[in-house]
C-alpha positions in Angstrom: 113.5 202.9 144.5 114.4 205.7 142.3 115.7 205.7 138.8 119.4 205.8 139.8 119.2 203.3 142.7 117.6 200.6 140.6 120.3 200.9 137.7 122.6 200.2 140.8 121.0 197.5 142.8 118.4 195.2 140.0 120.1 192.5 139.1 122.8 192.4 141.2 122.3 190.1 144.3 122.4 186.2 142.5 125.4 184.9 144.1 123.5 183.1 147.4 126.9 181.3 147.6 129.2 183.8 147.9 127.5 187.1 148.4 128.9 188.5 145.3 128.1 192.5 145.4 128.4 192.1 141.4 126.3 190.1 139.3 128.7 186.9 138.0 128.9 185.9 134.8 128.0 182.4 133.6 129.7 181.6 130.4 128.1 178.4 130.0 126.5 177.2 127.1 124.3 174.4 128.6 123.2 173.1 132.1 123.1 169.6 133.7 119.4 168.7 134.6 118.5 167.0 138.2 116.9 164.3 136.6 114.9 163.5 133.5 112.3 165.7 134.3 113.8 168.7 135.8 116.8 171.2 136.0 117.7 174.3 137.8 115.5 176.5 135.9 117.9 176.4 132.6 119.0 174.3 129.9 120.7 176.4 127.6 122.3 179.1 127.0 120.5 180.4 124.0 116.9 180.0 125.5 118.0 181.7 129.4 121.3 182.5 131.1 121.4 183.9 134.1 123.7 187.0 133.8 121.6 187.9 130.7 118.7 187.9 132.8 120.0 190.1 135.4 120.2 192.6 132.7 117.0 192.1 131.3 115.5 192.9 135.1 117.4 195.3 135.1 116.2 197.7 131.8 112.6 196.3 132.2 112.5 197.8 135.8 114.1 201.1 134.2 111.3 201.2 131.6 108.4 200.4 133.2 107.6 197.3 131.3 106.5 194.0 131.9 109.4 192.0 130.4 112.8 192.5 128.1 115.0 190.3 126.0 118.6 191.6 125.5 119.8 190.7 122.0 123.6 190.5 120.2 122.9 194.3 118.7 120.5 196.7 117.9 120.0 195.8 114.6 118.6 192.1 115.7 116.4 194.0 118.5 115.1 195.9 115.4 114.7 192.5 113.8 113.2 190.8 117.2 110.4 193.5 117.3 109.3 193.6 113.6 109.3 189.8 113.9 105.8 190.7 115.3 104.3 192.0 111.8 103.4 189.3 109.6 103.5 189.2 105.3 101.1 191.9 104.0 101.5 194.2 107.2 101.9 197.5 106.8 104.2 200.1 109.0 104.2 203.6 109.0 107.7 204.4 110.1 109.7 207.7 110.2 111.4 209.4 107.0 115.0 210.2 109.1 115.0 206.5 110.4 118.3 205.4 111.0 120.2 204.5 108.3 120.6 200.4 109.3 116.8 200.5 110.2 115.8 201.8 106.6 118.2 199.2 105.1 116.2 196.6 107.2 112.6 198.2 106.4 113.1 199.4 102.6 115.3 196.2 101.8 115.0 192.9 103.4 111.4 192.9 105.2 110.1 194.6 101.7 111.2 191.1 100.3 109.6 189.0 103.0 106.2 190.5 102.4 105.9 193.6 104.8 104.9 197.2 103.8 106.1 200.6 104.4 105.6 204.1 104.2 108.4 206.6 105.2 106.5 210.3 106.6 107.7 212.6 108.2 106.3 211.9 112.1 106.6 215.7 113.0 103.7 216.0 111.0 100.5 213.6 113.2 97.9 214.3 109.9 100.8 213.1 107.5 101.0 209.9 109.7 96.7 209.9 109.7 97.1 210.6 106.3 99.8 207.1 105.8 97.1 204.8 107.8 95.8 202.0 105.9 93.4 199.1 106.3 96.5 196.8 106.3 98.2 198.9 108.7 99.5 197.0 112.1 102.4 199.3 113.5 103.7 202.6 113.7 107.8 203.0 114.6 108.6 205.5 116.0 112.1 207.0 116.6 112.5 209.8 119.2 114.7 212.4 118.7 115.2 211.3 114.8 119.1 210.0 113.7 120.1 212.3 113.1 117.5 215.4 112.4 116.8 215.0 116.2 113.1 215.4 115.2 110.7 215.1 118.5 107.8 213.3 117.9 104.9 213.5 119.7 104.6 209.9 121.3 101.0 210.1 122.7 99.6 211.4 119.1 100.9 208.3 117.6 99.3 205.8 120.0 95.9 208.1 119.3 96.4 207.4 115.9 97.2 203.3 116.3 94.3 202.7 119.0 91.9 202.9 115.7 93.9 200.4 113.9 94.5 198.0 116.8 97.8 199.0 115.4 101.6 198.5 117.7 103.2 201.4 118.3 107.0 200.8 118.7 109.7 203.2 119.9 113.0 203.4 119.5 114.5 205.1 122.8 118.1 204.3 122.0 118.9 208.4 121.6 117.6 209.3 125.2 117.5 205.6 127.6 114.7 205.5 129.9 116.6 207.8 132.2 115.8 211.0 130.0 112.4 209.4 128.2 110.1 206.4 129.1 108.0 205.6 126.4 105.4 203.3 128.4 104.4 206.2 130.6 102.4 207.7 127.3 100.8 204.4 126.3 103.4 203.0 123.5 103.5 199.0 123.3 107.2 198.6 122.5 110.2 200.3 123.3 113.8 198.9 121.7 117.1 200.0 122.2 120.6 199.3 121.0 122.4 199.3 123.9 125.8 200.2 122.4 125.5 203.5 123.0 123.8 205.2 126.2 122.7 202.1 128.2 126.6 200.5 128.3 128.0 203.7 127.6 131.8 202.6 126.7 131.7 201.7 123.3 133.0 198.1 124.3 130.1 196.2 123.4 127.4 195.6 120.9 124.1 194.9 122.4 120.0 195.2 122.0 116.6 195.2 123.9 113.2 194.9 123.2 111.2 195.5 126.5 107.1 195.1 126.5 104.4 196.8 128.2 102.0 193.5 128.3 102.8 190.4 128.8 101.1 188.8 125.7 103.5 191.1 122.9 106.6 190.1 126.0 106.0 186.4 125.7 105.7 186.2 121.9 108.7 188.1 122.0 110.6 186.3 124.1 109.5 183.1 122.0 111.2 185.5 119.1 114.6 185.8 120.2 114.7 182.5 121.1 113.6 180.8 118.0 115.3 183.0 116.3 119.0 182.7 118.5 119.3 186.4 118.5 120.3 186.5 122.2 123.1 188.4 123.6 126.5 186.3 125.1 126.6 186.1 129.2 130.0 188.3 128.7 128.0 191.3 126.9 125.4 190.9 129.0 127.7 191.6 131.9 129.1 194.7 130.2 125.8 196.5 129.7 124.9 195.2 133.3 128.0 197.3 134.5 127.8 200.5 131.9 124.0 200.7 133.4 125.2 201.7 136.8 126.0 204.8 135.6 123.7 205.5 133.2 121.8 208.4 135.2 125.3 210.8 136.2 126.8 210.2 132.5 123.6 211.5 131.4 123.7 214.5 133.9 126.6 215.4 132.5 127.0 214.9 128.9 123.9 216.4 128.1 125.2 219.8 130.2 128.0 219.9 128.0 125.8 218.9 124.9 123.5 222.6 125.8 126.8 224.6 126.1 127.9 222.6 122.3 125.0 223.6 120.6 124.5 227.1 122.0 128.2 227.7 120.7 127.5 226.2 117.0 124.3 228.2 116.9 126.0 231.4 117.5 128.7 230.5 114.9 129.5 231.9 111.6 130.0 229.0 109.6 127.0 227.0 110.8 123.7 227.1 108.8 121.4 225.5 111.3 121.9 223.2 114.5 119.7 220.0 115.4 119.1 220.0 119.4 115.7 220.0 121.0 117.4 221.6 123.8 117.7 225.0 122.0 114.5 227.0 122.5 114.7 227.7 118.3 114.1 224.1 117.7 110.4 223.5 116.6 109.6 220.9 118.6 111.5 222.3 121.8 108.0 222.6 124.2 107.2 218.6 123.4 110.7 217.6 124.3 110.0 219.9 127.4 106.9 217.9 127.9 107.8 214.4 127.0 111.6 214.3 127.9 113.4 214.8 131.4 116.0 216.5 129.6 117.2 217.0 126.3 120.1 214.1 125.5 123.8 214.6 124.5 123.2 213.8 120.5 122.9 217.1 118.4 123.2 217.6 113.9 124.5 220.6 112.7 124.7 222.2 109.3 127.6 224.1 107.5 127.6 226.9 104.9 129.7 225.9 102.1 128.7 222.2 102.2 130.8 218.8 102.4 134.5 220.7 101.8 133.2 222.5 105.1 131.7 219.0 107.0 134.7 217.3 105.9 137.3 219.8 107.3 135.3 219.7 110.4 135.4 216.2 110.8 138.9 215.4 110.1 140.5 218.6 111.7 138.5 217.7 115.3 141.2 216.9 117.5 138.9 215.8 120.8 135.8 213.9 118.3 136.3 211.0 117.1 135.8 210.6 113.7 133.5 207.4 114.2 130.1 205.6 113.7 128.0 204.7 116.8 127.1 207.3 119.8 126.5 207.2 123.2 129.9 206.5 124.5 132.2 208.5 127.2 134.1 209.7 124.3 132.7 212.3 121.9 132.5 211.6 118.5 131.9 213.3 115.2 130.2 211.8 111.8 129.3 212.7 108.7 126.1 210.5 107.9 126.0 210.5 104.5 128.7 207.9 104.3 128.9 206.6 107.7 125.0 206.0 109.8 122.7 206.6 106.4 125.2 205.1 103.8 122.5 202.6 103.3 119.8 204.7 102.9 118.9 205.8 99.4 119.4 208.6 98.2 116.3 209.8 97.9 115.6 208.4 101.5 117.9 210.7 102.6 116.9 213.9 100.6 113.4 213.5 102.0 114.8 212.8 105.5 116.6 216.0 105.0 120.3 214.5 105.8 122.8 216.5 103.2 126.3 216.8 102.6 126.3 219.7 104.7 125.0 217.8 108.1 127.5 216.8 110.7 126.0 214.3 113.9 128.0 214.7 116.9 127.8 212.5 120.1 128.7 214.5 122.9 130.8 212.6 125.6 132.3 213.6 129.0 135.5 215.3 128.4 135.6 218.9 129.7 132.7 221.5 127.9 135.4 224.1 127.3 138.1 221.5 125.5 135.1 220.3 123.2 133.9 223.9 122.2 137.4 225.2 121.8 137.9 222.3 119.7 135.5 222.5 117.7 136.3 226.4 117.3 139.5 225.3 115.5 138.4 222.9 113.5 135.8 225.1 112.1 138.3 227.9 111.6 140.2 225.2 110.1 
């Protein structure tokens, strides 16, 4: 089946009594056994649920892989997959991570024994150059929060086959429908599936889907032990945003093109973020890798934070809001909103100043968000 069909039809048909076209929910939290010895293939909530794996048939099948767990939120997919690494590992991760990632990396896994280096993953000899005898994983996040930095995801599994090292992607910024991660050999792909895969901004969710089944079973052993499932309810909720993850894509990266063209041509903008511009340096690899170019796009103003802040708050149409991916468009200025908990420094060498705006693109009419956007500017 193609892309579009599947997020329709995989994990749909469970209802053998009553030929439900939509995949119930089962809000349980436990399961009566037949006897001592067996029960109907669950026990507990926490360990399985049915409508929670619907949905995790569902985005395996979308990315290729061999299994997924869906988790409460992206964060404790984050958490799931590093759960692989073990005290004296070391990662090689990107500079412009995400802002809750770094927190995660730089913070809390530093005090439980893990190691890091932050490059800057553009660059495939500064990530040789970061390689070290102790090193067991390369994340990757592609396009960057919120640089929308391209990185080359077939050079970093060159550079991990050495090392026996995992290579994990993030592929929250495009979903499998615009990039497949698998397809160029990387071992894990995560998502928070907040943003594109629900698509509403009614839900907090996370996956972690494998490409073998030795790295799917270990983590599927993870989010068990470690309870970080998602609820039957949210797992119905991404279940239903998924069905229309391939036309809301279609169309809010069309008006994301027609966004950024407009900023780059204006006045008051220093540089715009969007691999879909051909000025963008890594615009031929997202050509290559991607099947299109996403609805998430930075830009920089002349002038600074008065400027970003005007921006922001005049916006009429975005949003003035964390999280992406949604129907509605939304503006942010990262420095105190996604990469508040990044350092300071972090974000100096990420390149995330107080003159970058992030903007999530949504569904609304192209001309109503460039026109507002024109005034708020003028503003």
């Amino acid at each position: 089946m193609k892309f579009e069909t599947r997020c329709v039809h995989t994990g749909v048909h469970k209802d053998a009594q009553y030929n439900s076209v939509i995949t119930p929910i089962y809000p349980t939290s436990t399961f009566f056994w037949n006897d001592l010895e067996s029960n109907s293939g669950y026990d507990y909530t926490r360990s399985g649920n049915p409508t929670r794996d619907a949905l995790q048939e569902n985005i395996a099948s979308l990315e290729g892989g061999v299994g997924c767990v869906a988790t409460s939120t992206g964060m404790s997919a984050v958490h799931c997959a590093m759960a692989l690494f073990n005290p004296g590992d070391h990662i090689v991760a990107p500079a412009d991570v995400y802002g809750g990632t770094f927190r995660l990396f730089n913070q809390f896994l530093k005090e439980k024994g893990l190691k890091f280096t932050f490059v800057d993953m553009t660059n495939a000899e500064a990530v040789k150059a970061a390689v070290q005898p102790a090193t067991k994983g390369i994340w990757i996040e592609t396009p960057s929060n919120p640089m929308m930095k391209v990185i080359d995801l077939a050079a970093m599994v060159e550079i991990a086959k050495p090392q026996n090292a995992l290579t994990i992607c993030d592929n929250t910024f495009l979903s499998p429908y615009l990039q497949r991660p698998f397809e160029f050999g990387i071992d894990v792909v995560m998502h928070s599936t907040t943003k594109y895969i629900n698509g509403h901004s009614d839900v907090v969710g996370g996956a972690v889907i494998c490409r073998e089944q030795d790295n799917a079973k270990r983590i599927a052993w993870i989010c068990n032990a470690l309870g970080l499932a998602c609820s039957p309810f949210d797992a119905w909720l991404v279940l239903r945003g998924i069905k229309t993850l391939g036309c809301r894509m279609e169309a809010q990266q069309k008006n994301a093109i027609k966004i950024a063209r407009f900023l780059d041509a204006h006045p008051l903008v220093e540089t715009v973020y969007y691999p879909g511009l051909e000025s963008h340096p890594q615009h031929e690899l997202a050509k290559r890798q991607q099947d299109g170019f996403g609805a998430m796009l930075s830009f920089d103003v002349k002038d600074g934070r008065p400027v970003a802040e005007k921006v922001c708050l005049n916006s009429k149409l975005f949003d003035v809001a964390e999280s992406l991916g949604g129907i509605e468009s939304l503006i942010s200025f990262p420095v105190t909103m996604s990469h508040a908990s990044m350092s300071a420094e972090g974000r100096a060498a990420a390149g995330i100043t107080e003159k970058t705006v992030r903007v999530s693109v949504g569904l609304e009419h192209s001309d109503d968000l460039v026109e507002d956007l024109r005034q708020a500017l003028e503003s």
